[in-house]
VEXDREN-2710 file (C-alpha; in Angstrom, 1 decimal):
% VEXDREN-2710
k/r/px/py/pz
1/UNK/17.7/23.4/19.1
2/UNK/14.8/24.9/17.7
3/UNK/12.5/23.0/15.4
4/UNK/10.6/24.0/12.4
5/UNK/7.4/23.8/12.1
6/UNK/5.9/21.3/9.8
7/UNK/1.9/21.4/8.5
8/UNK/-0.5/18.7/8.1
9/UNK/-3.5/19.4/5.9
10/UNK/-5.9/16.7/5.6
11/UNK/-8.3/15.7/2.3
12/UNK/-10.3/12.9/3.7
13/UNK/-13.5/15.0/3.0
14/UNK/-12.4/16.1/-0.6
15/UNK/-10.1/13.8/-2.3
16/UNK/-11.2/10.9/-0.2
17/UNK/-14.3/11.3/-0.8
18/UNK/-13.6/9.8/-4.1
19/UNK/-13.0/6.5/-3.1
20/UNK/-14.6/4.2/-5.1
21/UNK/-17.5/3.1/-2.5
22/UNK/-17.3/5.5/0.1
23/UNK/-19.9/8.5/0.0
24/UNK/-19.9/10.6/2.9
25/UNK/-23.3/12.3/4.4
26/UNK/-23.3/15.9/5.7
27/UNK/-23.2/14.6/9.0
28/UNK/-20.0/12.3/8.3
29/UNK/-18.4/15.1/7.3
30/UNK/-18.9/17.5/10.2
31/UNK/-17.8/14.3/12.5
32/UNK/-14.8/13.8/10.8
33/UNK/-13.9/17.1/10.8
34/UNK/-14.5/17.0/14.5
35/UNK/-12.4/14.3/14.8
36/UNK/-9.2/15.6/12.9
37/UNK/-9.2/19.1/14.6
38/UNK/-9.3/16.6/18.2
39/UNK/-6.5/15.3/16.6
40/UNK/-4.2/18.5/16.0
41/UNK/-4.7/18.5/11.9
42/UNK/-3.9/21.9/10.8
43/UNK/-6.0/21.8/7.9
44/UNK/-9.6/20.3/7.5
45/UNK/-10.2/20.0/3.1
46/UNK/-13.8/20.1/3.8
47/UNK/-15.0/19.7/0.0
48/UNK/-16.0/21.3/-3.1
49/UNK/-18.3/24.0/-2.7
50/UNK/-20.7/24.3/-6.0
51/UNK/-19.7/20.9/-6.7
52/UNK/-22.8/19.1/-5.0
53/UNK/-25.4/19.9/-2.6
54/UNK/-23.9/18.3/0.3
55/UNK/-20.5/20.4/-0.1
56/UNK/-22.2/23.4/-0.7
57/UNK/-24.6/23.0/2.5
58/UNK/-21.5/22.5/4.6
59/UNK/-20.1/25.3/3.7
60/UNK/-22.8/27.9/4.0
61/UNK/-21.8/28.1/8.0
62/UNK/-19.2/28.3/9.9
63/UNK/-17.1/25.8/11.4
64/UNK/-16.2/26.0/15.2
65/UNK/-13.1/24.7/14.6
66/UNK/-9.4/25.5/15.6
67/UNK/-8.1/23.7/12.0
68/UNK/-7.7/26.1/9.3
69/UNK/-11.3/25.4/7.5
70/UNK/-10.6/24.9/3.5
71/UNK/-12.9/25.0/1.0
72/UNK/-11.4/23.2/-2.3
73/UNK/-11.9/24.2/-6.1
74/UNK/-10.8/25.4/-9.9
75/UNK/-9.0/28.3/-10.4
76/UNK/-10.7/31.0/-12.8
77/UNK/-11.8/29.1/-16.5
78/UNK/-9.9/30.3/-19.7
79/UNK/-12.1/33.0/-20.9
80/UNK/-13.5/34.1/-18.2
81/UNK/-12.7/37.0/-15.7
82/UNK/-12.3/36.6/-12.3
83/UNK/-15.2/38.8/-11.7
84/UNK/-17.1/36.1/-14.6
85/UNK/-16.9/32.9/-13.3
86/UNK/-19.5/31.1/-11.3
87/UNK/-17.0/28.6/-9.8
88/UNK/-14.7/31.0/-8.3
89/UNK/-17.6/32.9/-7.0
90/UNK/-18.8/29.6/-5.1
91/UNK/-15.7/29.7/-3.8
92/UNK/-15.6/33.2/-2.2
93/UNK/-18.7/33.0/-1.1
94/UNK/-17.7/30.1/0.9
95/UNK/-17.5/30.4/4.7
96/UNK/-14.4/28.7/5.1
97/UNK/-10.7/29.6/6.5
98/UNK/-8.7/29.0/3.2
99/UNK/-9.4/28.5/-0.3
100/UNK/-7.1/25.7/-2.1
101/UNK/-7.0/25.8/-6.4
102/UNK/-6.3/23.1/-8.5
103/UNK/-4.0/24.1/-10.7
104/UNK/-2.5/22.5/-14.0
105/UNK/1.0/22.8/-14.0
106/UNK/1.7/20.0/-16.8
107/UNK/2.0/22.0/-20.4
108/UNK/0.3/18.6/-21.6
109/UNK/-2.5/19.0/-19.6
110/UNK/-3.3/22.5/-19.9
111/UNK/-3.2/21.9/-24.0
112/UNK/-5.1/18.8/-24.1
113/UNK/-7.3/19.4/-20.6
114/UNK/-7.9/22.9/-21.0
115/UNK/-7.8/23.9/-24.3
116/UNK/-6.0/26.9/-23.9
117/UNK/-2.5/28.5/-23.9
118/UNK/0.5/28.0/-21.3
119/UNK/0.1/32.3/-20.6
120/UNK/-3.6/31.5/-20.0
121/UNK/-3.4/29.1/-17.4
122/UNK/-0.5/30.9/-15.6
123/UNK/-2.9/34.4/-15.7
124/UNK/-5.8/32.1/-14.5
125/UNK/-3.7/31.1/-11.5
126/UNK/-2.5/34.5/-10.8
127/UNK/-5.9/36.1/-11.0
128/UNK/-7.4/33.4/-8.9
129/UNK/-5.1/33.7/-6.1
130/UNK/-5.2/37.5/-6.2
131/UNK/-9.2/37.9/-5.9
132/UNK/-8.7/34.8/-3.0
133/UNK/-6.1/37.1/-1.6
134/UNK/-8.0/40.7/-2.0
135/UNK/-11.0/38.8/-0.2
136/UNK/-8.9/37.9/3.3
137/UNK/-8.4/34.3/2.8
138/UNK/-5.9/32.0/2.8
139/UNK/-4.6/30.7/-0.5
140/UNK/-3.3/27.3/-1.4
141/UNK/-2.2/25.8/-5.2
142/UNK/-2.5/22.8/-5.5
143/UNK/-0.2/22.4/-8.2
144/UNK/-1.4/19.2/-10.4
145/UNK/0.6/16.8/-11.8
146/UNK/3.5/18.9/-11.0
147/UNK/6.3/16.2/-11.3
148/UNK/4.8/14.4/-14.4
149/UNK/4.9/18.3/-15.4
150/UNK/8.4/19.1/-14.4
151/UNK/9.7/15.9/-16.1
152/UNK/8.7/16.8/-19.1
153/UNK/8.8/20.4/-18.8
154/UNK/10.6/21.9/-15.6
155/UNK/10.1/25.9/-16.7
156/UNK/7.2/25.6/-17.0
157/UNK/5.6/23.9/-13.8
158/UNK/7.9/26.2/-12.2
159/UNK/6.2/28.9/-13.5
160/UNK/3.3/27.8/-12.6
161/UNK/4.5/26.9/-9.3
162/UNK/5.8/30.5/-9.1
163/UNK/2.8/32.1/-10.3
164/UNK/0.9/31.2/-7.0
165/UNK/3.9/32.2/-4.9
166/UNK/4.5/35.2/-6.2
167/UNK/0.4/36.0/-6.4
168/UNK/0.3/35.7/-2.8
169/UNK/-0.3/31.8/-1.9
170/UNK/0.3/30.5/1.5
171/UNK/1.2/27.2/-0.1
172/UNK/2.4/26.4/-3.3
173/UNK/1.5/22.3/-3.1
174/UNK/3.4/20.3/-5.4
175/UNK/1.1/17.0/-6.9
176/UNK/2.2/14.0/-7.9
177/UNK/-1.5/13.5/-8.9
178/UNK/-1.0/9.9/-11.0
179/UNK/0.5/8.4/-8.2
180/UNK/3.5/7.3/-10.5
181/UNK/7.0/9.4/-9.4
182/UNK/9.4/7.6/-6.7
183/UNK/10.8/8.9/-3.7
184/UNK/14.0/9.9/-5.3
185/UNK/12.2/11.5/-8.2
186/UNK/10.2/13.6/-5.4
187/UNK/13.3/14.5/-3.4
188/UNK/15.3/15.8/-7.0
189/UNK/12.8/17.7/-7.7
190/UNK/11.1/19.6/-4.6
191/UNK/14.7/20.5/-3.8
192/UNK/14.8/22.3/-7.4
193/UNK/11.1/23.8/-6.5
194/UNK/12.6/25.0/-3.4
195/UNK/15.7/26.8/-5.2
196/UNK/12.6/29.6/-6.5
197/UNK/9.9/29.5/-4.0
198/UNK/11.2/29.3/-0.2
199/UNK/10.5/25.6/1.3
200/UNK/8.1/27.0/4.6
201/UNK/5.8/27.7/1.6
202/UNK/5.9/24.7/-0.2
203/UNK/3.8/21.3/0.3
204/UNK/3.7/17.5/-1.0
205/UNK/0.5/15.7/-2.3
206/UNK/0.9/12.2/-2.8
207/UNK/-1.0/9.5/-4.3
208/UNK/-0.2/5.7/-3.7
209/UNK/-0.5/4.1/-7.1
210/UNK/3.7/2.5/-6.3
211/UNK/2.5/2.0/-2.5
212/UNK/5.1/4.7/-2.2
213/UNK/2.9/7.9/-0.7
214/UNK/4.0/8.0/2.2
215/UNK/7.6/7.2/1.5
216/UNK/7.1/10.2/-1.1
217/UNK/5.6/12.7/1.8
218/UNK/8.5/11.7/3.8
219/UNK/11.4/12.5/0.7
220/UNK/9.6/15.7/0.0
221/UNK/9.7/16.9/4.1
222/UNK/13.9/15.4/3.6
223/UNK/14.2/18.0/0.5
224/UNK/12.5/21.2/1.9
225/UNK/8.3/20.5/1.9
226/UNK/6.8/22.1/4.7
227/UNK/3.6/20.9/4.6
228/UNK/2.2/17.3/4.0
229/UNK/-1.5/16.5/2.4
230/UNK/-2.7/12.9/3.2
231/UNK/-6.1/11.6/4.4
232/UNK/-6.9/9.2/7.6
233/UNK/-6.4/5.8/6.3
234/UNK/-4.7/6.4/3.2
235/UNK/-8.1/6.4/1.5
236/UNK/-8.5/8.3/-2.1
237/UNK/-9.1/7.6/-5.6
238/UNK/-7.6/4.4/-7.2
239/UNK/-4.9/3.4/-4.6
240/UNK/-5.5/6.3/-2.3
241/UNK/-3.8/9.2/-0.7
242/UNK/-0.7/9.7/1.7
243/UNK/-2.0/7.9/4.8
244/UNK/-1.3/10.6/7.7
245/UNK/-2.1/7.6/10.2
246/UNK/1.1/6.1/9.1
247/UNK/3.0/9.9/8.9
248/UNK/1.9/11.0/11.8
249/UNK/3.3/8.6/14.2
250/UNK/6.7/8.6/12.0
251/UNK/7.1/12.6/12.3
252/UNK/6.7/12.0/16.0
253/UNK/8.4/9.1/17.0
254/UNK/11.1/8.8/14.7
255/UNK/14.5/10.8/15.5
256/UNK/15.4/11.9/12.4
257/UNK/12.5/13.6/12.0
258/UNK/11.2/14.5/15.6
259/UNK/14.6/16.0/16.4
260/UNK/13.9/18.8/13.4
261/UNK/10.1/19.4/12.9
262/UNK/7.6/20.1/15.5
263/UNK/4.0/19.2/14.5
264/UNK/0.4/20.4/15.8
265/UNK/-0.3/16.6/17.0
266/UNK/0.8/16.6/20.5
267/UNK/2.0/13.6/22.4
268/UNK/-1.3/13.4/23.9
269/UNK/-3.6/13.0/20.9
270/UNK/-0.9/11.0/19.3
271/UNK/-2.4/8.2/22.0
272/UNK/-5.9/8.5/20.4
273/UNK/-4.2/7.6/16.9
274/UNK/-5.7/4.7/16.8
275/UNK/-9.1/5.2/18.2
276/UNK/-9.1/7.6/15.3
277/UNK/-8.3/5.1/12.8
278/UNK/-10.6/2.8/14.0
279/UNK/-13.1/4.9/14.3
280/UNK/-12.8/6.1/11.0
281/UNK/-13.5/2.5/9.7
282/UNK/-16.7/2.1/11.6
283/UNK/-18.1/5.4/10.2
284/UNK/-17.1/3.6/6.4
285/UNK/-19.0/1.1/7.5
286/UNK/-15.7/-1.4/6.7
287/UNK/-13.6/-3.7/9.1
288/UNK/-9.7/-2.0/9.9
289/UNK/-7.0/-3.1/8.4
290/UNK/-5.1/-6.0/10.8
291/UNK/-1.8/-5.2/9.4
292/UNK/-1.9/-1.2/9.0
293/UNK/1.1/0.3/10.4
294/UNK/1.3/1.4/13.6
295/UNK/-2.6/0.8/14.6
296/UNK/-3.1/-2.2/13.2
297/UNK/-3.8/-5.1/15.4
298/UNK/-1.2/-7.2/14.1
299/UNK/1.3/-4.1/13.9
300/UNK/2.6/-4.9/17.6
301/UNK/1.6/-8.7/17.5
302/UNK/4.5/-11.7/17.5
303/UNK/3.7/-15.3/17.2
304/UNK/6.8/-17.3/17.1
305/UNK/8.0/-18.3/20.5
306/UNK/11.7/-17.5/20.4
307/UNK/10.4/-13.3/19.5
308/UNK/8.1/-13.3/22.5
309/UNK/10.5/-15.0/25.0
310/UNK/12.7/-11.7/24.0
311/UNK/9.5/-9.4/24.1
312/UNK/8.8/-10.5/27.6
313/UNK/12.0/-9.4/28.6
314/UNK/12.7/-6.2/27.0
315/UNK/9.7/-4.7/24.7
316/UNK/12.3/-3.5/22.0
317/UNK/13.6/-6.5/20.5
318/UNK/11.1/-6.4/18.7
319/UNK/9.2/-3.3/18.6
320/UNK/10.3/0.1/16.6
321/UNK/8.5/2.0/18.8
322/UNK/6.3/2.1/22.0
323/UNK/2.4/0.5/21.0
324/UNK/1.1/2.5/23.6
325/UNK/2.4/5.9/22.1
326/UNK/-0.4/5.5/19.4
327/UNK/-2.8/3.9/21.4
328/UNK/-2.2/0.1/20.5
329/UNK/-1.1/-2.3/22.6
330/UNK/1.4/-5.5/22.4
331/UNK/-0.3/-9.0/21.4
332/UNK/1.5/-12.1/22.0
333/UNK/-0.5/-14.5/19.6
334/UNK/-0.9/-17.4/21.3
335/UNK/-0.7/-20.8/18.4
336/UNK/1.0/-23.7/17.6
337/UNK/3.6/-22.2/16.2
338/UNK/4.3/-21.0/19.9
339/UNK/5.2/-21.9/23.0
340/UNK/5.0/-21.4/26.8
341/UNK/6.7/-17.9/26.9
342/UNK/3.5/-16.9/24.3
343/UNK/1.2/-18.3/26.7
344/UNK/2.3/-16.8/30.1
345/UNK/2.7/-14.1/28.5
346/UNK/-0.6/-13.5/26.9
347/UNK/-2.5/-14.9/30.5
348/UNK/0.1/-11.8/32.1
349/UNK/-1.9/-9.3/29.4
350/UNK/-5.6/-10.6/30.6
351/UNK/-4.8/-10.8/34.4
352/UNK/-4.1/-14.4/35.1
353/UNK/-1.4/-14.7/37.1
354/UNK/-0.5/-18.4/37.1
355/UNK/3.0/-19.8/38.5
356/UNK/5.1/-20.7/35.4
357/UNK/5.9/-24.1/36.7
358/UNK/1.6/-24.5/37.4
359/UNK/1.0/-28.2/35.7
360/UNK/-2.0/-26.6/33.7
361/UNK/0.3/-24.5/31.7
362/UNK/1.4/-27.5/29.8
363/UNK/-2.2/-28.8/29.4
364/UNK/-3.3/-25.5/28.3
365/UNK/-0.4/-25.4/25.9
366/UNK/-1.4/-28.6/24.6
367/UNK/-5.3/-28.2/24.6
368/UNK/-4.1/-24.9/22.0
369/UNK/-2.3/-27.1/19.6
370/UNK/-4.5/-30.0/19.1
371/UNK/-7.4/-27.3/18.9
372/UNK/-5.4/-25.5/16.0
373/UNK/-4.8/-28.7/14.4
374/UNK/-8.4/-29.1/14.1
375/UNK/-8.7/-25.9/12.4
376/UNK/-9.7/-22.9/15.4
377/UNK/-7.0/-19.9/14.7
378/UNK/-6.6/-18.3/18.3
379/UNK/-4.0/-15.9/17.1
380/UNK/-7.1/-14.1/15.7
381/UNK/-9.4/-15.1/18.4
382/UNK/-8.3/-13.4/21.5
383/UNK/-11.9/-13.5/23.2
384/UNK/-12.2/-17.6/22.9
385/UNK/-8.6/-18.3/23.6
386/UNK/-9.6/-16.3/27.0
387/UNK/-12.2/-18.7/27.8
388/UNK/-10.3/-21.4/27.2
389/UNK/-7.3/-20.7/29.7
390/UNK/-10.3/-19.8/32.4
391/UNK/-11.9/-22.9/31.7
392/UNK/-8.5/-25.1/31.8
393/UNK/-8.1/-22.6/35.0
394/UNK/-11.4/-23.2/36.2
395/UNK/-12.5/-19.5/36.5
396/UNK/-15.4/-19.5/34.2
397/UNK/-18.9/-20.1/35.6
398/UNK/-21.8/-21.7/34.3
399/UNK/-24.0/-18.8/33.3
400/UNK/-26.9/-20.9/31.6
401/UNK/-27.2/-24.2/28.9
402/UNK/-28.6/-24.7/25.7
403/UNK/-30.4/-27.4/26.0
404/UNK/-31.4/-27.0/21.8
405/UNK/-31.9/-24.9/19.0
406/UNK/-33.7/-25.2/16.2
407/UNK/-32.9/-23.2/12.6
408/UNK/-35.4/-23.1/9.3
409/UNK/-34.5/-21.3/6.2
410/UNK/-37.9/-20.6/4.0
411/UNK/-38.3/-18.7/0.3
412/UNK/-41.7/-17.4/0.3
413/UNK/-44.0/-14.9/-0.7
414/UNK/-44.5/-11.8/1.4
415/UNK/-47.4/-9.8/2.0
416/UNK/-46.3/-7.6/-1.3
417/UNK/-46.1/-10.2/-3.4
418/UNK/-42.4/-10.2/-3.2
419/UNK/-40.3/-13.2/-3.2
420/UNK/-38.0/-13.6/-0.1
421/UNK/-36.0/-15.3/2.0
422/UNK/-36.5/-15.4/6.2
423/UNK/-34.6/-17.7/8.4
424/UNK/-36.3/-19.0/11.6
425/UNK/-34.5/-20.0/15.0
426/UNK/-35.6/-20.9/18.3
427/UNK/-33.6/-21.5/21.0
428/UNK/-33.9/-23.5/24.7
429/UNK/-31.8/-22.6/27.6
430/UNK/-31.6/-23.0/30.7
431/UNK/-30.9/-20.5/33.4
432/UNK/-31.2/-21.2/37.0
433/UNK/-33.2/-24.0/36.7
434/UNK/-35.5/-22.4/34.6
435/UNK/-36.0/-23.1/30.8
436/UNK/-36.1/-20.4/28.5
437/UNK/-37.1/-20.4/24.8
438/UNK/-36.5/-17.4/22.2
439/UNK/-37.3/-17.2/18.5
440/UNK/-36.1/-14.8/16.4
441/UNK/-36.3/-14.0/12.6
442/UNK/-33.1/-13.0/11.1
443/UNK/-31.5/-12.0/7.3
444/UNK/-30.1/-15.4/7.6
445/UNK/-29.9/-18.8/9.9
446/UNK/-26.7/-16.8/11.6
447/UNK/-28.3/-13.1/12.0
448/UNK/-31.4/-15.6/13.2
449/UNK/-29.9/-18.0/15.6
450/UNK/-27.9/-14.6/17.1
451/UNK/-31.4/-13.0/17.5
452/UNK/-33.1/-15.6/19.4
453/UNK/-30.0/-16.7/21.5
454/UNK/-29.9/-12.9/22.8
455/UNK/-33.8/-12.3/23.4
456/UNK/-33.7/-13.6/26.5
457/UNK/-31.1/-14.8/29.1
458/UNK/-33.2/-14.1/31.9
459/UNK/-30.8/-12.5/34.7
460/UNK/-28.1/-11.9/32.7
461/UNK/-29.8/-10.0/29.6
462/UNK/-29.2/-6.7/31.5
463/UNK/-25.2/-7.5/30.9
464/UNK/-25.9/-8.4/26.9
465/UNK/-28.2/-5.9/26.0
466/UNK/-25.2/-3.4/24.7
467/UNK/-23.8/-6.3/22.6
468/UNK/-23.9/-6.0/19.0
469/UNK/-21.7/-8.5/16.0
470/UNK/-19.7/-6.1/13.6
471/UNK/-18.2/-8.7/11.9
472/UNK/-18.5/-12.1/10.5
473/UNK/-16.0/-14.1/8.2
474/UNK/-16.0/-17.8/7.7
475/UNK/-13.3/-19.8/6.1
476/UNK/-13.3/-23.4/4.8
477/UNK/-10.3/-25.5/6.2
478/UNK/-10.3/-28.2/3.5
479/UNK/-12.3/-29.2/0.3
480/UNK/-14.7/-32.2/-0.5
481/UNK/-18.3/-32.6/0.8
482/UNK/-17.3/-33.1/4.3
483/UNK/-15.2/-29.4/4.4
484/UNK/-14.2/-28.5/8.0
485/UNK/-15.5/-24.6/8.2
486/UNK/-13.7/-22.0/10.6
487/UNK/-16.3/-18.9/11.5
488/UNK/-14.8/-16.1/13.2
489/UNK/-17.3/-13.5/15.2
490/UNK/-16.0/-9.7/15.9
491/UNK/-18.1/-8.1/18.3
492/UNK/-18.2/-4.8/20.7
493/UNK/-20.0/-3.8/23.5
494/UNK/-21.6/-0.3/24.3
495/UNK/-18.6/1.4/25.5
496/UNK/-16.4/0.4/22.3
497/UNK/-14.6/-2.4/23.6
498/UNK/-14.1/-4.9/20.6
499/UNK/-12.9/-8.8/20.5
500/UNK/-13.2/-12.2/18.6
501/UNK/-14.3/-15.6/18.9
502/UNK/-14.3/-18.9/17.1
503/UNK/-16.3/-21.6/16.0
504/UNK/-14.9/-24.6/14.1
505/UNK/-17.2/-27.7/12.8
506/UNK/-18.0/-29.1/9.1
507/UNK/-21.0/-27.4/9.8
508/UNK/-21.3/-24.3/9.3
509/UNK/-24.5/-23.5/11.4
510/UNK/-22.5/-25.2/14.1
511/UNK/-19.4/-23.1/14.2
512/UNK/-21.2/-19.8/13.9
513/UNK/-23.1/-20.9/17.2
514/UNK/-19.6/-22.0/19.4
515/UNK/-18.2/-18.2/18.1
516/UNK/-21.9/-16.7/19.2
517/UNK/-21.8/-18.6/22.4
518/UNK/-18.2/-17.4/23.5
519/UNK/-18.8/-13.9/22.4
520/UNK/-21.7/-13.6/25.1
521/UNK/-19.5/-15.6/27.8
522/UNK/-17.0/-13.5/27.3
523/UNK/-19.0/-10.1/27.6
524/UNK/-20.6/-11.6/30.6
525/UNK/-17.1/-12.6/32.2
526/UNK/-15.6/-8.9/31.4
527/UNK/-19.1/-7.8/32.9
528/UNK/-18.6/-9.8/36.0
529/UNK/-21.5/-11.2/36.2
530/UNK/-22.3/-14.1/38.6
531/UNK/-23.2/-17.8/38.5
END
């Protein structure tokens, strides 16, 4: 059977770009784009040219890219020609692929927004799309708030809708720009839209303000949509946009739409999904979402006992789909709340192989429990709960000792006159019979202690000298003056690789230093560095 062809058409760089807090460079925005054409996208939304400096300099070249380049902007203002408007002239200069207007298609808004008449804003669109059209670009409508619009006047957004279409628009995109209409609301009314305008020319633009986006994208693809808007992440103004990291995977692995729609993402660069994702995050400068769908770390994880005895045995008791087909993986947590089959399991996953009936399961099973009960979370600390089976297993050598540190925090006056604060740390260790000792200056006794412990290792600094911390969360266990405190450390080494330790004392200093202390074991384990 031959499948139809369905579009994705990315806004990270346009409507994402208005996320509160996020403010991409020139730079970012050529990387992204980078990344979404590696990843099949159809269309890059690359931003607003005119609008700002940064969106005008990108698109004053071309783009080397196989994605259908799109610059983004307002059709023609009442009033003005077509020939007469400095905005629409932006956008035909632009050196892009496609050209996308933002249409109104709510009578309200073109009254109260506008200022003008329902024929004005439908003669705007048309003579928008036509000088688009009579310059050899693609043209897309965005048609906004098309389904507050056809709720409370259908003939109207339809003529809008049908305005572009019939002025020569690729895609006529339907809006749902306050984030408000449900998926049934969506599915009702794009199969009206596609009663007039045929469905391969009609898309969905979704916001999340219900947590419903991508449910929405999915009802409006059910009803006749053939192309989907969204951004990486989900990110976008308020609540955000469709997340295509979410769609993607579902368009692919899911029957009842895989079966119908072929996409440009092939089964290939599905498996880089979550690289992508992650990625993305790093660029924002902001730590991924544990529980996101599909790459998430905790999207293929199971902690209770009974689920990974079953998950052991066959992978889709539990799982939807594949992990690996997005580029994730299977985590059986290992905690208190399970039990043996967790832990074989999980020393399977890091290359242990240990007899089931081995006497040091049970000690290492009980070594986890009284440790959680003292506060340390090893669910989320896959690095130190590694250690601790190789220790229990006696596989971990004895790189080098800390014989002490020392940690000062002092307000002062600088050499401007300014008042700040420096922390001081020095650090003894031992290596090889030899005694080391490193100070360093750090943002805080943490960034500090971290500094002076990694200045010098002697043999093994060559190992540590791509590690870097990218994260750093601390959580107290308890209240009152003597509060246990659980840090947890995320770090990643110069080739990408990620993972997490854990420190637990009332002392805060003290925990940060057992999660600093098994991040660089750990690194010099996976490096296989010698005693």
């Amino acid at each position: 059977m031959t499948r139809e062809r369905l579009y994705l058409f990315d806004t990270t760089l346009r409507d994402g770009a208005q996320t509160n807090g996020v403010d991409f460079t020139i730079n970012d925005k050529i990387q992204i784009a980078d990344m979404l054409d590696q990843l099949g996208i159809d269309y890059v939304e690359g931003g607003y040219p005119g609008a700002n400096p940064a969106d005008t300099e990108l698109f004053s070249k071309e783009r080397d890219l196989n994605a259908t380049f799109t610059a983004f902007g307002m059709t023609r203002r009442p009033g003005r020609s077509a020939s007469n408007d400095p905005g629409l002239a932006a956008l035909l200069e632009a050196k892009a692929d496609a050209i996308c207007f933002v249409a109104k298609s709510w009578d309200y808004h073109v009254r109260v927004a506008l200022e003008t008449t329902n024929e004005e804003n439908l003669a705007s669109i048309r003579d928008s799309v036509t000088a688009a059209k009579q310059r050899g670009r693609e043209v897309l409508v965005d048609c906004e708030h098309f389904f507050d619009g056809y709720k409370a006047n259908p003939e109207y957004a339809l003529a809008c809708a049908k305005a572009a279409y019939d002025s020569g628009a690729r895609w006529v995109v339907l809006c749902d720009t306050n984030g408000g209409t449900l998926p049934h609301e969506i599915e009702a009314i794009v199969r009206d839209v596609v009663k007039v305008i045929p469905d391969d020319h009609v898309g969905i633009h979704a916001h999340n303000d219900t947590e419903q986006a991508v449910a929405n994208s999915l009802a409006a693809v059910r009803a006749g949509a053939r192309q989907i808007q969204g951004t990486l992440n989900g990110i976008g103004e308020r609540c955000g946009n469709a997340n295509l990291v979410s769609i993607i995977p579902t368009l692919k692995l899911k029957k009842e739409f895989a079966e119908k729609f072929d996409i440009g993402v092939s089964d290939g660069q599905l498996k880089t999904l979550a690289s992508v994702s992650r990625k993305f995050d790093d660029l924002l400068n902001r730590a991924p979402n544990r529980h996101a769908p599909y790459v998430g770390d905790s999207a293929f994880a199971t902690k209770a006992g009974i689920h990974a005895s079953a998950l052991v045995k066959e992978p889709q008791t539990y799982e939807h789909v594949p992990p690996e087909a997005v580029g994730n993986r299977r985590r059986v947590l290992v905690s208190d709340q399970g039990g043996r089959s967790n832990l074989l399991a999980e020393l399977e996953r890091i290359g242990l192989s240990v007899d089931k009936s081995d006497p040091r399961i049970a000690r290492l099973l009980e070594e986890v429990k009284e440790r959680e009960a003292m506060g340390y979370a090893y669910e989320g600390a896959d690095a130190s709960f590694e250690l601790l089976a190789r220790r229990i297993l006696g596989t971990v050598p004895d790189y080098f000792d800390v014989e002490q540190f020392d940690v000062n925090v002092e307000q002062r006056y600088n050499a401007l006159g300014k008042r700040v604060t420096v922390a001081m740390a020095v650090v003894k260790v031992k290596v090889d019979g030899e005694t080391l000792i490193s100070a360093g200056e750090g943002n805080g006794p943490v960034n500090a202690l971290d500094v002076a412990l990694r200045k010098d290792l002697g043999k093994y600094q060559k190992f540590i000298e791509g590690l870097k911390l990218t994260d750093y969360r601390v959580r107290i266990l308890n209240a009152g003056t003597e509060a246990v405190t659980r840090v947890l450390i995320e770090s990643e080494d110069e080739a990408g690789e990620s993972w997490t330790t854990v420190g637990v004392s009332s002392n805060i200093i003290d925990a940060s230093f057992q999660a600093l202390m098994d991040s660089i074991v750990y690194k010099l384990v996976r490096s296989g560095a010698k005693a």
